[in-house]
N, C-alpha and C positions, 0 to 999 in steps of 0.2 A: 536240594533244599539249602537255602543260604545257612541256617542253623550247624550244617554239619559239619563245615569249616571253623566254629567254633572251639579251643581247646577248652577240655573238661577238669575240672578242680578237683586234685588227686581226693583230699581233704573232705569236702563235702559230700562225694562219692564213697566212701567211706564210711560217713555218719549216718546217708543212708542206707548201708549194706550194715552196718549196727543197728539201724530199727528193723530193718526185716529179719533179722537172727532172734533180736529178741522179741517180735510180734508172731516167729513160730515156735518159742518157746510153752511150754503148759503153764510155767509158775516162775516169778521171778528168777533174775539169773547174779551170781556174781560178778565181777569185775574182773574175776581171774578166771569165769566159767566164759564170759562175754570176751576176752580177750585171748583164750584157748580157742574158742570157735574160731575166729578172724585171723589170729597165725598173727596178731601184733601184740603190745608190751602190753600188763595191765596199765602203766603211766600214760602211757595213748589211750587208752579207752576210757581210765578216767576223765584224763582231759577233755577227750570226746562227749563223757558221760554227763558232766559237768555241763559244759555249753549246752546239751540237749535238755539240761533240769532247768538251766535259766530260760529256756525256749519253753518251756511245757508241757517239752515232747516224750520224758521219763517223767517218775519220780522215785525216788528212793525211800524204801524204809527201811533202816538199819543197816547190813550189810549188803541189800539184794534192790533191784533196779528193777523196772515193769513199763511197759509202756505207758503213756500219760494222757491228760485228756486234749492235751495240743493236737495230737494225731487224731485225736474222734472227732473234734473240732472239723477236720479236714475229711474227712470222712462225711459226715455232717454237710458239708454244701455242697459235694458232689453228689450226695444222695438229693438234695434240692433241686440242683441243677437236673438233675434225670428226671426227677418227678413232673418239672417243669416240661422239659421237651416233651415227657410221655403226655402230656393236659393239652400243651400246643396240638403234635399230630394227631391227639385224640380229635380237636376241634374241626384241621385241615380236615379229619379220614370225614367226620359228618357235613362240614361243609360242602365237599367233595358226592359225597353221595345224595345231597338234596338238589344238589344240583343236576343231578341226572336224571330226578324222580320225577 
């Protein structure tokens, strides 16, 4: 696939190995709990944490971080997108069978 010749952005890889830590977290996390998990600086993760709160994709209250609604957002139209193919193939599977009737 032409795709795989592509290099990968240390950086962005990263920010999302930060939302998957803290979406298996049970309850918000710190900056120094998010940054223990990942084996990098709290100052990385802040910064990390930071562009992710301008995204939507955390948000913060007080000391502690959670995922945000930018991510359910995404979430949200792949659930769309499924619903949709399942109505499509639902139509092909009946068209499909009137036509054999």
């Amino acid at each position: 696939m032409a795709g795989d010749s592509y290099r990968r952005i240390k950086a962005q890889a990263q920010g999302y190995e930060m939302l998957k830590l803290m979406s298996q977290a049970k309850q918000p996390m710190s900056a120094a709990e998010i940054a223990q998990g990942m084996g990098e600086s709290v100052n990385t993760v802040l910064c990390w944490l930071m562009t992710a709160l301008d995204a939507g994709f955390v948000r913060r209250e007080n000391d502690v971080w959670e995922i945000g609604m930018g991510v359910a957002l995404f979430w949200a139209r792949v659930k769309a997108n499924l619903e949709g193919k399942r109505d499509r193939i639902g139509r092909d599977l009946t068209s499909i069978g009137a036509d054999h009737e």
